[in-house]
N, C-alpha and C positions, 0 to 999 in steps of 0.2 A: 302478402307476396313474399316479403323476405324469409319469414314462416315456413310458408311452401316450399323454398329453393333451398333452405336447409336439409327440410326433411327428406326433399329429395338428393341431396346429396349425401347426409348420411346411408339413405339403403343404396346408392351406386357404391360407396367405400364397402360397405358389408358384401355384397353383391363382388367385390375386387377381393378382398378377402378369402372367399372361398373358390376362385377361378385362378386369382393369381395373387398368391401373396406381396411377393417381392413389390409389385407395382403397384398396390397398396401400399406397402410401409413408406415406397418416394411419394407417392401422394400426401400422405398425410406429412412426412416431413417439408414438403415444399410448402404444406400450412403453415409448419412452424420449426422451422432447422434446431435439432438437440442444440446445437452449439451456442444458439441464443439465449436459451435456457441456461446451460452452464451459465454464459458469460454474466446474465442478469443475477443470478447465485452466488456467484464470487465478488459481484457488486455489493448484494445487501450482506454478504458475510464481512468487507469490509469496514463497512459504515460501522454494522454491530460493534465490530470488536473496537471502533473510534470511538464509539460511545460508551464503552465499557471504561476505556483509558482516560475521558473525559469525566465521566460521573464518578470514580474512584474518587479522582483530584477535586472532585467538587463533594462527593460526601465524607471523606477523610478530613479536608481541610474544615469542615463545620463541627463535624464530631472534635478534632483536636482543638479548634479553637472555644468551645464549648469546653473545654473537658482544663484547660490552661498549659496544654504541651506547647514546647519552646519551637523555635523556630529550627532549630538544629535536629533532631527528632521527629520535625515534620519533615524535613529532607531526606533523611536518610531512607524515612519509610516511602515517599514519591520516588526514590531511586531506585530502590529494591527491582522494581518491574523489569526495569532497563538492563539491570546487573543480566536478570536470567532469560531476558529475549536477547541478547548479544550472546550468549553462551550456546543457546539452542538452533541459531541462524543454518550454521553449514552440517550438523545434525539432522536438522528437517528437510534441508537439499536433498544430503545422502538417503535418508529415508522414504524421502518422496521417488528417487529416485529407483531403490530397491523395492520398495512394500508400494506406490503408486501414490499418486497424490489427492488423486481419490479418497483413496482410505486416512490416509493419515491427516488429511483437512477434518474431517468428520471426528478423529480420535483427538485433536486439538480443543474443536469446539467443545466437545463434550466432557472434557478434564477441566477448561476453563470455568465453564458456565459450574459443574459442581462446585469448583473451588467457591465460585463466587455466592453461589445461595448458600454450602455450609458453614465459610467462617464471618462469625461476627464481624459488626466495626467496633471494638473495642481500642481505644486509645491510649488504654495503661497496658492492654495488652501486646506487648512490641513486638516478642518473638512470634506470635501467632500469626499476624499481620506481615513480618518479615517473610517469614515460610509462605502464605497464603500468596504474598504479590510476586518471591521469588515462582511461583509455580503455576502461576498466571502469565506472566514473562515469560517460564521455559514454554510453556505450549503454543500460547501466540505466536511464538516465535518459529514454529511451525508451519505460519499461516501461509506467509508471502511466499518461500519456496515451494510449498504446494501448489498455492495457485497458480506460480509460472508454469509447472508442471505438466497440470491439466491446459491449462490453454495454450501449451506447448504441441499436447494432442488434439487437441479439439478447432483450433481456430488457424485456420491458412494463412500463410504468407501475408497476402492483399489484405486481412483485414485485423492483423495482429496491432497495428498502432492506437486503432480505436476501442479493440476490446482491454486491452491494458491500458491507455487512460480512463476509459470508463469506470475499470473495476480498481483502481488506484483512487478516482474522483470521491468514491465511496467513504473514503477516511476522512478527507473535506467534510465531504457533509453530513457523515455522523459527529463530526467535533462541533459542528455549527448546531446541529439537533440538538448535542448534548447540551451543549451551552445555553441555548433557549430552553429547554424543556425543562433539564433536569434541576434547577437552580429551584422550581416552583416544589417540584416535586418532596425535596429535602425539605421546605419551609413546610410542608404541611403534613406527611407523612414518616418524615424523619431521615437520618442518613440510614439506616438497614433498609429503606424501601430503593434504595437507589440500586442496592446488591439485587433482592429479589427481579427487581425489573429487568436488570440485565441479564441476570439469569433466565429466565423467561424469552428474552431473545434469544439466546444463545441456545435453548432446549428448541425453540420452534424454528430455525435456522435448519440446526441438527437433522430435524425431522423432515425439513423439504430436502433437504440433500439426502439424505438415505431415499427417500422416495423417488426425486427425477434425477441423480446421477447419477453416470453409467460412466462406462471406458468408452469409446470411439470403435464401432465397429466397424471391421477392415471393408465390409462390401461396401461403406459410404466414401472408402477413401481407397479405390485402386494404384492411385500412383502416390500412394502416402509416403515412401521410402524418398522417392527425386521430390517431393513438396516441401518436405519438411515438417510432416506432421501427421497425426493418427495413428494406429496402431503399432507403426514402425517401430514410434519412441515408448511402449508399453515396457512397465519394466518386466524381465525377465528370469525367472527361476528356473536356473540350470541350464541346459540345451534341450530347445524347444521346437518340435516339427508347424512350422508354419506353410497352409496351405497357396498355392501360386494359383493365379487365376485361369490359368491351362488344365487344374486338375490336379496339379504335381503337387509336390509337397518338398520343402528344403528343411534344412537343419540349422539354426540359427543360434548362435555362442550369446552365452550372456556377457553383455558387455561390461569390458572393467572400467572403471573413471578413470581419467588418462589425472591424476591429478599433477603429477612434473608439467606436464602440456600447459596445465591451467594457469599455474601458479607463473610459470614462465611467461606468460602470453601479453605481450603488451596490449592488442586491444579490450584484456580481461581488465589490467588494470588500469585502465581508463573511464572505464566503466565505473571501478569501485573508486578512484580517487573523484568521479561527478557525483557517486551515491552520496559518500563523505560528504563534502560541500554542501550539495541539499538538503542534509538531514541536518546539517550545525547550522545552516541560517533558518530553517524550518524550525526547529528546537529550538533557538536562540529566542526567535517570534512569539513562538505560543509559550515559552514561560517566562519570557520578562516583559512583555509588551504590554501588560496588565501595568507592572512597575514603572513605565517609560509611561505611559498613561498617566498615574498616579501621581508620579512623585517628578518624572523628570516634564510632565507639563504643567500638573498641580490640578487633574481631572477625575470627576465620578467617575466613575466603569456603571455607575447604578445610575446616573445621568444622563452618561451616553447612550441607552436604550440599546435598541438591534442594531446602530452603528458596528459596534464592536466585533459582529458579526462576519462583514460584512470580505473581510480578509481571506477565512475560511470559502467564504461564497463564493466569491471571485478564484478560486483556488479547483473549487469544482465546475465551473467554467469553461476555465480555460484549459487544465485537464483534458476534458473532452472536443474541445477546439482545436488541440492540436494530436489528437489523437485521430479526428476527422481532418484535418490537412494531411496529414503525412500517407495517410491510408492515397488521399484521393492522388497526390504526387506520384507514387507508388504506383498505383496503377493506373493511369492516366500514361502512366509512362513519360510524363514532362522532367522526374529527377529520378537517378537511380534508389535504390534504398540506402547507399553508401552515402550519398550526399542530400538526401532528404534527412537523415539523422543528424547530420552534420547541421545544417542550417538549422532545427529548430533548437536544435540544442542550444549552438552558438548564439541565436537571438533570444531566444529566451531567459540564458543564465546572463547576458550583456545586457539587456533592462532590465533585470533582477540586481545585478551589483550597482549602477546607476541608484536605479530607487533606494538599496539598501544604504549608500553613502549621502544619500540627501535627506532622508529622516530626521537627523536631530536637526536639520534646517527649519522644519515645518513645526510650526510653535501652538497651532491650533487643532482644537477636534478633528474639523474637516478634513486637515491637508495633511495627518499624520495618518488617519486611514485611508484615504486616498493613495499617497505612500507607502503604508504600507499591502495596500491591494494589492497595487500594481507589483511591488516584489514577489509577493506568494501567487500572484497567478502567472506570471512570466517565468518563475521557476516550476511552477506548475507545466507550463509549457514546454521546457524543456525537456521534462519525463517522455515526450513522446522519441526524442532522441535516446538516451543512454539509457532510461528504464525498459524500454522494449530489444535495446540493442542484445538485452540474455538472449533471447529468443534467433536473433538473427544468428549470430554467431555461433551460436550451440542451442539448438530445439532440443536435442538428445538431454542435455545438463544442466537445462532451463534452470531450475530447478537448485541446483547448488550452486551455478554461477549466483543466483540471484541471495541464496543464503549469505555465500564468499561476502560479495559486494554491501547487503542489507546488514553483515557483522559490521562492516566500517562505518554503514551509516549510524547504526547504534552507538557506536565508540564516540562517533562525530557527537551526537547529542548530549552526551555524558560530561565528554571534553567542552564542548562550548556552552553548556550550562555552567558547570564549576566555574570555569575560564572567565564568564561574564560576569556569575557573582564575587569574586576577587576583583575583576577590574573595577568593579562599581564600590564594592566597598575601601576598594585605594581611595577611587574620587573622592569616594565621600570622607574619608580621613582628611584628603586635601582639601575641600572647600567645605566640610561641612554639612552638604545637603546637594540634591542629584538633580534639583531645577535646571542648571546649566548646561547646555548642547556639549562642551565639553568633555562632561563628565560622560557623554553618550556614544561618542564620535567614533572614541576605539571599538566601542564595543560594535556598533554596525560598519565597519568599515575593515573591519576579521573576514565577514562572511564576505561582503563586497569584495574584496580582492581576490579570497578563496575562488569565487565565482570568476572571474577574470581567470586566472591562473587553469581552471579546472577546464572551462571551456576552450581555453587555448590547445592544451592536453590534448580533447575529444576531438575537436579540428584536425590535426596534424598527425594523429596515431590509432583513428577507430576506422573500423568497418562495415558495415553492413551484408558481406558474403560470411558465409557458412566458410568458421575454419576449425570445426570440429566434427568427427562423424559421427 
């Protein structure tokens, strides 16, 4: 029976097809809306590229410890990545916004994924490896301004909060994937198979994007220009006759980046001082929290099993928990979009500073991932506030607001990585050894107040109305 009702639904669309097109293509899109497709695309092109930044650090750190490079050397080379995704942030804006975001996510992927299957892991090799990560950083860093880009055209108002948690959630739990998979993978294969692999993603990624992505075509979005989305924000070469749904045809100036606008704009940089804040407690997490494990509780990481995980998970979670609240707020019409950003923001980074100041309390397995869950998924939560807020504010410059803002978050990571290994090695000068809550306190109670401070900021100076055109 269900057999039959297929079949006969296929020859009715064929049968539409040659009577009436257009009412064909809405059939078949009410099967399955393009925009879905994008949005699930820029999900798994997330993850990918979390997995690639994850199995680096996990097949670099075996090769150099195999090979007997110092600790100093092995930093330098993990930071490399960061130097040239912080350089390429409002580069990939401006580009996405000239050449389309479309195109240049697709030229991203495929610069990375080569870099990563051509050069070796060689650990005496330093220059090759510096070049290689600086050039994996610069493209990446192409990614996130892209993707605001395109989702900037593709996904409406009403349901922008949950397609940017979702395709944010992506990084979560490719770092959780990595972490589980890829540890096996090096034990039995070796570190060069960790590059291959991700290569490998990264080429079949490529290949579904060149095949279901498109631009947003204007008959799906007649009133794309007053929505805030579709066609409208296509970018444009030169003065281009655009056709009106009367028949007519107008002439439309390619738009310049209002950059004085941006740079001056308090609720831009509200934005970028929340990016800031999440990216230095986020960064802080995922590279010391191995050592705060270790050393300041005196625990396996190889004992703790899929505990260790479990941060990341919670991360992709609530991501999308609050990317499905704010949608439903939003259009339920119970808060405006102004103060639907405002609340999850403000709740989410205020039990993220909570948790992150009560950490070095918790002296056991349990209650140290528990604590720290609950931080990364409550900041997790807060993305559906100020990371979606590009969008609100400027659909148009999605796109390099999100570069602007994602340079700071980068900076943030760099600055509160350094930052935490100097604090920790004072401690340790002073006492000795990093057992003691002490020695830990500063270091998570940086981000905790950052988060206090930042959230206060978004409260009292952000918006949710469009104040760019």
């Amino acid at each position: 029976m269900p057999f039959s009702f297929a079949l006969q639904f296929s020859k009715n669309l064929r049968t539409i097809d040659k009577l009436n097109p257009v009412l064909s293509k809405r059939m078949r899109l009410i099967k399955f809306p393009k925009r879905f497709l994008i949005v699930i695309l820029t999900f798994i092109s997330t993850c990918v590229c979390y997995i690639e930044r994850v199995g680096f650090s996990i097949a670099y750190t075996a090769a150099a410890d195999a090979a007997g490079v110092n600790q100093s050397s092995k930093g330098r080379i993990l930071s490399t990545f960061y130097y040239g995704y912080a350089c390429s942030q409002v580069p990939g804006g401006w580009a996405a916004q000239r050449i389309g975001g479309r195109k240049v996510l697709l030229l991203s992927f495929v610069l990375w994924s080569s870099t990563c299957f051509l050069v070796p892991i060689d650990p005496n090799g330093v220059m090759m490896l510096v070049l290689a990560r600086l050039l994996v950083g610069v493209a990446q860093g192409f990614i996130f301004p892209s993707i605001h880009t395109v989702l900037a055209q593709w996904v409406p108002p009403h349901e922008r909060s949950r397609s940017v948690s979702l395709t944010t959630s992506g990084m979560y739990l490719g770092a959780a994937v990595g972490m589980l998979v890829l540890p096996s993978l090096v034990k039995f294969k070796g570190p060069q198979s960790v590059f291959f692999a991700e290569a490998a993603l990264g080429v079949m990624w490529s290949l579904l994007w060149y095949k279901y992505a498109s631009d947003p075509p204007r008959s799906e979005h007649p009133k794309a220009t007053a929505a805030g989305f579709g066609e409208s924000l296509l970018p444009i070469k030169g003065n281009q006759k655009i056709k009106m749904e009367n028949g007519g045809s107008t002439v439309r100036a390619a738009a310049k980046i209002p950059w004085k606008k941006i740079m001056i704009s308090v609720p831009v940089w509200t934005i970028v001082a929340n990016n800031f804040t999440f990216h230095y407690a986020l960064y802080v997490l995922m590279n010391w929290l191995p050592t705060y494990f270790e050393q300041g509780l005196q625990l396996s990481l190889q004992d703790m099993g899929s505990s260790k995980m479990m941060p990341y998970l919670n991360m992709f979670l609530f991501s999308n928990i609050g990317g499905v609240i704010a949608d439903h707020l939003i259009t339920k019409r119970i808060l405006s979009v102004t103060k639907t950003r405002k609340v999850l923001n403000t709740v989410g980074f205020t039990i993220a500073s909570i948790a992150l100041m009560a950490l070095p309390i918790f002296r056991t397995s349990n209650g140290a991932v528990f604590c720290s869950s609950v931080a990364l998924g409550f900041l997790a939560l807060g993305r559906a506030g100020f990371a979606v807020n590009h969008m609100d504010i400027a659909p148009r410059y999605a796109g390099i607001l999100m570069g602007v803002s994602n340079t700071a978050g980068t900076l943030a990571g760099i600055i509160g990585v350094d930052l935490t290994g100097k604090l920790l090695e004072a401690a340790k000068t002073a006492s000795s050894d990093l057992s003691s809550p002490e020695s830990w306190r500063v270091v998570f109670f940086i981000p905790g107040l950052l988060c206090v401070c930042s959230s206060f900021l978004f409260l009292l100076f952000s918006t949710g109305e469009r104040i760019f055109d």
